[in-house]
N, C-alpha and C positions, 0 to 999 in steps of 0.2 A: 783269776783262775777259779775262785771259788765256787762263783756264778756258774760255772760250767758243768760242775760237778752235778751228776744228776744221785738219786738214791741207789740206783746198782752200784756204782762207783762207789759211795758212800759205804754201803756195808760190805761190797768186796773189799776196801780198806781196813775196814773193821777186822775181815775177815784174817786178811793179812796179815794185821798188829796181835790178834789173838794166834794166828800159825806160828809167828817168831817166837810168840811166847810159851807157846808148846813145845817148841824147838828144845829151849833150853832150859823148861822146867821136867823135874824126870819123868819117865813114862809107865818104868816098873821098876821093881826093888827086889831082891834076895836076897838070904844069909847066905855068909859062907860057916866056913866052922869058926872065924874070927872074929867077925866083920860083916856089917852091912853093906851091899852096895845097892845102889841106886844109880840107872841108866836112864840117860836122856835121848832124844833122837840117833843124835851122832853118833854116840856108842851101840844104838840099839840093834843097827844093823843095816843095809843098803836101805833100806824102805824108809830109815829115817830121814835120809841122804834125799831120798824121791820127795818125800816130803816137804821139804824144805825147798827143794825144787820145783814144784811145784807153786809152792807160794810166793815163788822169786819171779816163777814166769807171772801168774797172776799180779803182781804190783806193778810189772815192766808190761802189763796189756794195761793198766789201768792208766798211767803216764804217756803213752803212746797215745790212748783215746783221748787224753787232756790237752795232746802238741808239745809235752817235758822233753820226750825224745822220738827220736825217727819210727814212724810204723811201718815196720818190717814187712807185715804179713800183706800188707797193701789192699785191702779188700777182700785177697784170694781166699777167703775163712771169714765167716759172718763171726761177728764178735759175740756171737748167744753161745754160739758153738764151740767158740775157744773156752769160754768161760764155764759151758758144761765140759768140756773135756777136762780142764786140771780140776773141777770139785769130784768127777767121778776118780781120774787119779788119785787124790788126796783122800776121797772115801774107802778106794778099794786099799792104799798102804794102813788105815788105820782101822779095819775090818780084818785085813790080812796079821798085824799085829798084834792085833785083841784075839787072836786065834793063836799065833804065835806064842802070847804069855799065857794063855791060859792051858796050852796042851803042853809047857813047861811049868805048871804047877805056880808060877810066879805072880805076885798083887800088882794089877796097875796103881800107878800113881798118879798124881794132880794133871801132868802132863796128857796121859789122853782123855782126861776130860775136856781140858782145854782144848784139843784137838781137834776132839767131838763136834765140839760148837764153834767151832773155826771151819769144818765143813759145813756145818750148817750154812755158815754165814756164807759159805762160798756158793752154796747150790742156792740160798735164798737170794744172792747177786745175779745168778746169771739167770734165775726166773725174773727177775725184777729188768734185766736189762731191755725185753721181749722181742719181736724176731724183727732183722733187718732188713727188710722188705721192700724193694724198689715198686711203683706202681707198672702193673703191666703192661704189658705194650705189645701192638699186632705184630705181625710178619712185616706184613705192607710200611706200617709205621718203620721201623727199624730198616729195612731196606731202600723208604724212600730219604733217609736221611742224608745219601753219599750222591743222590741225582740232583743234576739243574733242575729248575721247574720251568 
């Protein structure tokens, strides 16, 4: 299986194992009058939720392209374009968040750094993946395919 594996794959993987670990290292922090807290994804609000989500679909595209498990999408979605759709997802919840803490006065933490460049890695996969392109073909060709000769 290894052999197969091309370098999109590869650093959408990457990308992947760096999203889980954003997941669950915190993302900001606050005093209260007691106590420090510190919120990770899951706590942070639905968008950590999409997040996470996001990286679950991206590893379940990545396994699908290897033959791990059944491909859903069947061709009907060029695999450049699934793979830019959840890095623009996973950019816009950690754009939206970094906006979120900061018009609440609150410090990011480790977690959207990691985040950061877990988009990275995701937008630098699906440029790397490059576009899936069947070669062209006439009218005539395509039409004469279903005739006797």
């Amino acid at each position: 299986m290894l052999r197969r594996i091309d370098w999109s794959d590869r650093v959408a993987l990457a990308g992947v194992a760096l999203g889980v670990l954003a997941v669950y290292l915190p993302w900001y922090g606050y005093d209260t009058s007691a106590t420090h807290v510190s919120v990770n994804a899951f706590r942070a609000s639905l968008l950590g939720d999409v997040f996470f989500v996001a990286i679950a679909i991206e590893l379940l595209l990545v396994l699908a392209r290897q033959g791990s498990i059944a491909d859903v999408l069947g061709g009907r979605l060029a695999d450049r374009s699934a793979r830019f759709g959840i890095a623009l997802t996973a950019c816009g919840v950690v754009v939206v968040q970094f906006a979120l803490i900061a018009a609440a006065g609150r410090s990011a933490a480790a977690g959207m750094l990691v985040a950061v460049i877990a988009v990275a890695a995701l937008v630098a996969a699906a440029w790397l993946r490059g576009p899936d392109a069947e070669p062209r073909r006439t009218v005539r060709e395509m039409l004469g395919e279903g005739l006797p000769d």
